[in-house]
N, C-alpha and C positions, 0 to 999 in steps of 0.2 A: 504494500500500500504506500502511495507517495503521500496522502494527506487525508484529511477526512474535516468537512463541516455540515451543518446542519442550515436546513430553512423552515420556518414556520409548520410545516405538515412533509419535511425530507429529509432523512439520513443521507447524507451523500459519502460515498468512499471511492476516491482519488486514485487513480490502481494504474502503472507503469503499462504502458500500452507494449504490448509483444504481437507484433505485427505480423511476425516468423510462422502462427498455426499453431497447432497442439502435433505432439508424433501420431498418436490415431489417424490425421487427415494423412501425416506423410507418410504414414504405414501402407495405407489405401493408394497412395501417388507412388511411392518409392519402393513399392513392394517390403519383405522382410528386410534386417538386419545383421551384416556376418558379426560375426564374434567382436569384434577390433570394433565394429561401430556400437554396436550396442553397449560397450567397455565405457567408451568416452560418456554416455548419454548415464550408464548408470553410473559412475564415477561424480558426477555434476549432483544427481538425483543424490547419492550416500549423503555430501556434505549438507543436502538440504534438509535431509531425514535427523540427520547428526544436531543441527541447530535446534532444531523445534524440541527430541528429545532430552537436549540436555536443560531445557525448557520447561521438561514436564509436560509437554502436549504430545498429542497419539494423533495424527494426522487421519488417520480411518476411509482413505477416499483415494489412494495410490491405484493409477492407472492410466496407458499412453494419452489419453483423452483431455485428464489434469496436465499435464508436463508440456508448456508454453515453451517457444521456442522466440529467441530476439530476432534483432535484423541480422544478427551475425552469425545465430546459429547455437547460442546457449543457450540452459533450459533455466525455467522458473518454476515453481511448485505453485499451481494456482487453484482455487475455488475450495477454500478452508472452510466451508459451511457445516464441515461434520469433524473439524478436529477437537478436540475433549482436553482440558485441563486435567491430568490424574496425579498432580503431586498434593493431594487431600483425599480424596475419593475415586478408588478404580471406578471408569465406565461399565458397565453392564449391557446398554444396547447395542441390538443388533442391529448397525447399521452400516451402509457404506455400498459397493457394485457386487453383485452376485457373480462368482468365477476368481473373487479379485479378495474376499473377506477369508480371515482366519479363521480357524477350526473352533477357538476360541471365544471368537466374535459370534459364530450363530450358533454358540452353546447357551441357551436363554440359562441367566441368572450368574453367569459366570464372568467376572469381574477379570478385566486384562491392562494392560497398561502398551508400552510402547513394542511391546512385541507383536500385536496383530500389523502393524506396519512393516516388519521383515519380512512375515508372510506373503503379503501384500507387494512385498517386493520383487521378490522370488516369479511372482505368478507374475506381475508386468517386465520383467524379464524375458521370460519362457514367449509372452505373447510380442515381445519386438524380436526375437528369432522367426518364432514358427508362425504368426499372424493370426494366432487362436490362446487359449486361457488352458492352461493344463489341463482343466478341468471341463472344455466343450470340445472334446477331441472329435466328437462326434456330431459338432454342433448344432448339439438340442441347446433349447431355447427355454423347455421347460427351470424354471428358477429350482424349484424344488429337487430338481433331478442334479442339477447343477451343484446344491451345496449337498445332496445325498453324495455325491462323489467330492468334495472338498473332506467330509469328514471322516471319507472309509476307504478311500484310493489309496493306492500309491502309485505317485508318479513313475511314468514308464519315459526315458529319457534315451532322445534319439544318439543310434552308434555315431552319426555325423556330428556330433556335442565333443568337444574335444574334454578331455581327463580333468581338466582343473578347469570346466565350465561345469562338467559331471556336479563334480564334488560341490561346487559352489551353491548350483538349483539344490541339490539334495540338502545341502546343510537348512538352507532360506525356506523349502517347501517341510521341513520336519513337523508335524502334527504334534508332537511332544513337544513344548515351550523348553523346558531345562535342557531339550539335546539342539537347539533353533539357534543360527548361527547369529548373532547380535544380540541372543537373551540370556548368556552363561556367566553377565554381569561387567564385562565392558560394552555392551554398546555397538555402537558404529567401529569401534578399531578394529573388534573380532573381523564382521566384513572386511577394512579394508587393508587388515593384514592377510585376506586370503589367498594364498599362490595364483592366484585367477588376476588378481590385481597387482601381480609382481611387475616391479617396474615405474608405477605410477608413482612420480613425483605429486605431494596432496596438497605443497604448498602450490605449485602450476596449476591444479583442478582449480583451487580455490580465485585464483588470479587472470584465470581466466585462460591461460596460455599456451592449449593444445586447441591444435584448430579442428573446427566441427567438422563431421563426418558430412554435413549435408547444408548450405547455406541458402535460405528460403531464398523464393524470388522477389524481387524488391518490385513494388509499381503494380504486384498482382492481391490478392483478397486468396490468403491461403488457407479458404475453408473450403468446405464442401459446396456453404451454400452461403450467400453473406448475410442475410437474416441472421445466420449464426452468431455474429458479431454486433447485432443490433439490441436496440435497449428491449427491455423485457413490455410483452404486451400486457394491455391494464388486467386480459382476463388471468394471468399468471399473478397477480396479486389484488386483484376483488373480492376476493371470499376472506381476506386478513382482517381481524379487525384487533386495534389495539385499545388497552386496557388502561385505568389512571397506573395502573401498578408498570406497565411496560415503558409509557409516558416517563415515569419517574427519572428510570435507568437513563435517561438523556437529560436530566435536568440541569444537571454542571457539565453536559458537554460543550467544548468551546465552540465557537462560532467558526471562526478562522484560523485562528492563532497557530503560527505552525511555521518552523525556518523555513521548510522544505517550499509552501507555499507561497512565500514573503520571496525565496528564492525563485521559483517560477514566474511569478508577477514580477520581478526587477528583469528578471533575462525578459521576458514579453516587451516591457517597456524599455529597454536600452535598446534592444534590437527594433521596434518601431523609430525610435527616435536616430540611432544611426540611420537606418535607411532613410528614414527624412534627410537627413544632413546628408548624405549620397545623393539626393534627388536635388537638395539645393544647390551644392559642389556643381553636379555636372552640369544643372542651367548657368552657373555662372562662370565655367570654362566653356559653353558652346553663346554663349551671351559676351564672352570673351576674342574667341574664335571669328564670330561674325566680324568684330569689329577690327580684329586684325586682316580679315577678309578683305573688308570695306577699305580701309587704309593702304593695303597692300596692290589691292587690283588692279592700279595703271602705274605702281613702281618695278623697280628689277628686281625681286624680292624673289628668290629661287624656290624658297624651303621656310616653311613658320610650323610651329607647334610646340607641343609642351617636352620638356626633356631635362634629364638630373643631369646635374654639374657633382663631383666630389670636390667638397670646400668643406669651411669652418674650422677649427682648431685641429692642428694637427691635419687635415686635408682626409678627416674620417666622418663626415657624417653624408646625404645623398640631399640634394638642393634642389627644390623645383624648380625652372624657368620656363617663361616662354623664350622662344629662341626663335631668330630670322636670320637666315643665312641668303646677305649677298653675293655678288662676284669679288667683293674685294674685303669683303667683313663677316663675322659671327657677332649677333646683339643678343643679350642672353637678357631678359626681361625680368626685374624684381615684382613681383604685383603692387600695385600702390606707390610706383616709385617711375618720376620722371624719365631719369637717365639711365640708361640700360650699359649693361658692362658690356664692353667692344673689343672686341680678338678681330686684327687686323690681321688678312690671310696672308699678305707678304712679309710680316715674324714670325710665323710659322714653317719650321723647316720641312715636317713632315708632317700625314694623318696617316696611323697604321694601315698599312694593306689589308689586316686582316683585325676580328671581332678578339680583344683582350680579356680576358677572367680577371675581375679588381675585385675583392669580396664580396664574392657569389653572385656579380653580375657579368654579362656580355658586354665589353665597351668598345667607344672609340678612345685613341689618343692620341691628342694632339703634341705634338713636340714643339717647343718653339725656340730661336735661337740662343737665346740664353738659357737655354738649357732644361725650361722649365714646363710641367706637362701639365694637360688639361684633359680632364676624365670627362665622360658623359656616355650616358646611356639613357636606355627609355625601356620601358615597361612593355613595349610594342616589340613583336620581334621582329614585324613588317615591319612596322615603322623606325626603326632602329638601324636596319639591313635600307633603308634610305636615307636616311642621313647620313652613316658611311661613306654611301655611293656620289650623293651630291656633295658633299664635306671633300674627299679628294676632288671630286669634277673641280668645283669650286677654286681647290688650292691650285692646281694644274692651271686652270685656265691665268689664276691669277699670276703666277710662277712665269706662263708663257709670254704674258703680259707687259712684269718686269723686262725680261730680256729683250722682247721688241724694242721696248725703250729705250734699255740700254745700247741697244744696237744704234737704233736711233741717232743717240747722243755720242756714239761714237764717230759715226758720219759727220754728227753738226762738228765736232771739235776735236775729231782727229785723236782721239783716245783710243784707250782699251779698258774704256767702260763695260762693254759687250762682256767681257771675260769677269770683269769683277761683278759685275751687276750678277752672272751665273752663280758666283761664287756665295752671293747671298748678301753684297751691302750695295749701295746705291752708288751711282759714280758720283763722287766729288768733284766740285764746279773748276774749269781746267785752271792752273797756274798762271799761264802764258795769256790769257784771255783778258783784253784788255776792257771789255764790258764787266769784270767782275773782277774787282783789286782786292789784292788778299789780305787778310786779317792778321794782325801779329798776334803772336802766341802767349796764353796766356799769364806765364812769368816774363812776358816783355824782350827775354834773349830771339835771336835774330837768326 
């Protein structure tokens, strides 16, 4: 149960949705179970028997129909409508599934405690092997005949039962409680020291950490019928009528009060209110977008979008910008801020050929000539694997740019600008040029 409150005329109980079906349907879908699956499913099932007993409760209702299964494939022990308190009073009635009850349990008058549950165990074992109850070999239906053979049979256990599965049903199915393998005064250890169970680690059962024999289908209604899983009809509780005396028993029940609840209503509302805040974000990057849109449309504006710069202290943390790559520049956008940082593409010596791993992302980087680099990436791996691509176009074109010029200005003045301009600095204005008189140096020497 995850929670439980009450309304004016409603007991409400809050119950972990197991999406997964009960094994009964997957009996019916998946046919029997060899040895090694059924191991795992009662292995899950012991430690759940083990809880409630040490508990003092007798669970009285074991069988594949009870044993919910998650989205993952673990089981849950569900529909406790007949389990008994007996650390005060052994139970006496006879109640619980006909095929599925101790010897003990439809002995009228006879007082049992947590051992009609190993019984119980035994026989829904037996029935996730062979797909029948020890005891309807022959499957009659008659009830009567049913438990006349629970109390005067003895199990006949197929040659195909391996030796230490043998041992294990015969120990579980004993009709003598003192010889009954979990009733000789440990409990659940008796079971799960049984050679049948050698090998299993119980802190792994308990942790969850042997993977299911069988992983329900997700997206599907894993019953027979989905009715099955709907709420109860009014004629299944019209003929109830309650008492001041049953009334009572709810009187200091609380309302709400419950972490577990308090915990569900905060995840509900944090999750509503993120996605709000997702819904607001992404109108005001495409309410962004437009307007870099609008502004950019009739300039030479190559490449615009959002993308991470590495900066801040020590050059470890992932920066957002908007970013516009020219022919002759990268403008890296602060939001809220006039002047945008400018990486001028003729300081940059180089943009990697190829996508770098900088903690645990894909980047570009940029080299520039003194030496120093500039990270970026983006969360697009399209989009990403395009910036790359116009980021070199870009520096090329610009790179080819310089040298024209340089060329150029070789021609005007008879230099060998051309050469240095390749080499990465700009030609200086010529000596000998008498449009441009030179500057003296600045400690004044000649």
């Amino acid at each position: 149960m995850t929670y439980a409150f009450h309304t004016p005329d409603k007991l409400c109980f809050i119950l972990d949705l197991m999406n997964g079906g009960d094994l009964h349907y997957h009996l019916s879908q998946h046919g029997v179970f060899n040895e090694a699956e059924m191991k795992f499913y009662a292995a899950e099932v012991i430690l759940g028997l083990e809880h409630m007993h040490k508990r003092h409760i007798v669970y009285r209702d074991l069988k594949p129909a009870n044993i919910l299964l998650d989205e993952h494939g673990h089981v849950r022990i569900s529909d406790l409508g007949l389990a008994c308190d007996f650390s005060k009073k052994k139970p006496h009635a006879s109640v619980g599934t006909h095929g599925y009850m101790a010897p003990e349990v439809l002995s009228k008058g006879t007082g049992y405690d947590s051992s009609a549950d190993w019984f119980s165990f035994g026989c829904m074992l037996y029935k996730l092997l062979k797909g029948h109850s020890p005891f309807r070999q022959h499957k009659t239906k008659d009830k009567h005949e049913i438990d006349r053979m629970t109390l005067t049979m003895n199990v006949e256990l197929p040659d195909s039962f391996s030796p230490s599965l043998k041992s294990l049903l015969e120990g579980l199915l004993q009709r003598d409680i003192n010889k009954r393998l979990g009733c000789k005064g440990r409990g659940a250890d008796e079971v799960k020291e049984h050679v049948f169970f050698a090998g299993i680690d119980w802190q792994q059962v308990y942790h969850q950490k042997y993977t299911p024999p069988l992983i329900p289908p997700r997206g599907e209604v894993n019953a027979a019928d989905a009715f099955d899983i709907g709420s109860f009809d009014e004629e299944d509780t019209k003929g109830i009528k309650l008492t001041e005396a049953d009334q009572m028993q709810y009187k200091d029940f609380p309302l709400v009060i419950s972490e577990r609840w308090q915990g569900e209503v905060a995840e509900t509302v944090f999750e509503t209110v993120n996605q709000e805040a997702d819904k607001m974000e992404q109108k005001r990057k495409a309410k962004q977008k437009q307007k870099f849109d609008a502004d950019e449309k009739e300039s030479d504006c190559i490449l615009h979008g959002y993308i991470k710069k590495l900066g801040g202290p020590f050059a470890s943390a992932w920066q957002t910008r908007y970013a516009k790559l020219y022919p002759n520049r990268l403008e890296l956008h602060l939001e809220n801020s006039a002047k945008p940082e400018m990486i001028l593409l003729d300081t940059v010596e180089d943009v990697s050929s190829d996508l770098v791993s900088i903690k645990g992302e894909q980047c570009i980087v940029l080299r520039t000539r003194n030496d120093t680099k500039i990270v970026l990436t983006n969360t697009d791996e399209i989009g990403l694997k395009e910036w790359a691509l116009s980021l070199r176009s870009a520096h090329k074109c610009s790179q080819e740019l310089l040298a024209s010029m340089a060329r150029k200005a070789g021609k005007i003045y008879g230099t060998d600008g051309a050469k240095e301009s390749v080499a990465g600095a700009r030609p200086p204005p010529p000596a000998h040029s008498p449009a441009l008189p030179q500057r003296a140096p600045p400690n004044g020497n000649n």
